[in-house]
N, C-alpha and C positions, 0 to 999 in steps of 0.2 A: 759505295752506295750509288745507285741509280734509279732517277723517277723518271715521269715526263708529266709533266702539269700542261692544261688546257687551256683554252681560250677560246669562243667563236665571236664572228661580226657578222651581221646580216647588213647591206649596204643596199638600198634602193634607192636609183635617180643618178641623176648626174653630181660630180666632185661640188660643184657650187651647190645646189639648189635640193641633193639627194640627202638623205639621212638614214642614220645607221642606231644599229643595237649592239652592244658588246655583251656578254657574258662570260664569266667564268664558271671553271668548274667545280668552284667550289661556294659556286652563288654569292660569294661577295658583291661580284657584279652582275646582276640580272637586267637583263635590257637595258642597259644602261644608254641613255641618247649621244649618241656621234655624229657631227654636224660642221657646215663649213661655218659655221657660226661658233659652235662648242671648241674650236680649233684657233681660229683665227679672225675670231670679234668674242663677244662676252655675250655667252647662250648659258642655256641650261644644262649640263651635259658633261660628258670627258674629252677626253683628247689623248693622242700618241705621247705627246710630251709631259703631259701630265701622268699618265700611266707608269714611264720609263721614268721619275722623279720619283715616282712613290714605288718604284720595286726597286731602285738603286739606294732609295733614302734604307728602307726597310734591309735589303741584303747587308749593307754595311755596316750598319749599328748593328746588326744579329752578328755579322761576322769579328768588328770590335768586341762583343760581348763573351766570343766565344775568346779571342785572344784574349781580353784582359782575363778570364777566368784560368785561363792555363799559367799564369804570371802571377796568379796566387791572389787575385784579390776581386773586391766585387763593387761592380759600378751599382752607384746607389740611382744614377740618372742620367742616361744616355738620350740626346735629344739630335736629331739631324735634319735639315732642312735642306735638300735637292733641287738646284734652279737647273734646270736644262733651256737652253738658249738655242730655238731655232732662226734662223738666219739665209734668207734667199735662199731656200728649198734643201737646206741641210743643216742638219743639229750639229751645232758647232765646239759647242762646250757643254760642261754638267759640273757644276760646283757645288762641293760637298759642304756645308757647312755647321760644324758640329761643336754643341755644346756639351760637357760631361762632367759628372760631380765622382769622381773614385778617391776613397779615402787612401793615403798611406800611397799612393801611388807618384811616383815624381814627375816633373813638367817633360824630362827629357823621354823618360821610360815611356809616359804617357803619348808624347809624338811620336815614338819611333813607332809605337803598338798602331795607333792610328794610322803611320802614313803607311805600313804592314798592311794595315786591312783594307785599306785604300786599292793596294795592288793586289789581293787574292781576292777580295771580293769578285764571285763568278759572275754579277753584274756587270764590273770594273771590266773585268775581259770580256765582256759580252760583242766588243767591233771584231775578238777576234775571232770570232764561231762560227763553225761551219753553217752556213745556211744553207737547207736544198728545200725544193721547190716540185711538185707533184700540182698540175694543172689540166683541169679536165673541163672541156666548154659543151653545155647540154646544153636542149634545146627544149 
């Protein structure tokens, strides 16, 4: 299987003092405010860091959900909460941490499946991905 899902940001202004819009393509997020405040003070708005928490929280728990199902059983409540920690101009950590109710399932079966989805989540591998770059300056 192969997608490629979207994303745009409109930025006007300078890093301090400019503001921005995100959207996605599937209008979850439509103009969404990005700001040097919505970043790094308490704005109205989103952020880089807060973005890559909720699509590392969400990859994970879907990707646990799909392992615990091939193992024969079914989570009655998968809950995960994503701190990503930036730190002098680079994200330094992202800690997974995960609540789950699966019946009949054991403590140990249950970490190995987690710490499993932990490493194939395509999030998970996300520092390791190719990124390229197509830049075109109008006028």
């Amino acid at each position: 299987m192969k997608f490629t899902r979207k994303a745009n940001t409109n930025w006007k202004g300078t890093g301090k003092d400019g503001k921005g819009l995100v959207s996605t393509e599937s209008t979850t997020l439509d103009k969404a405010q990005l700001s040097f405040k919505t970043r790094f003070e308490e704005g109205v708005g989103t952020n880089p860091e807060e973005l890559i928490a909720a699509a590392h929280s969400g990859c994970f728990t879907m990707q646990l959900s799909f392992l615990i199902s091939e193992k024969g059983f079914t989570p009655e409540n998968l809950d995960t909460e994503a701190q990503v920690t930036f730190e002098d101009g680079t994200i330094t950590k992202i800690n997974l941490k995960l609540e789950a109710n699966v019946p009949g399932m054991t403590e140990q079966d249950f970490q190995e499946t987690a710490a499993k989805a932990k490493e194939i989540c395509p999030v998970s591998k996300l520092l390791n991905a190719e990124i390229t770059l197509s830049a075109t300056l109008v006028e």
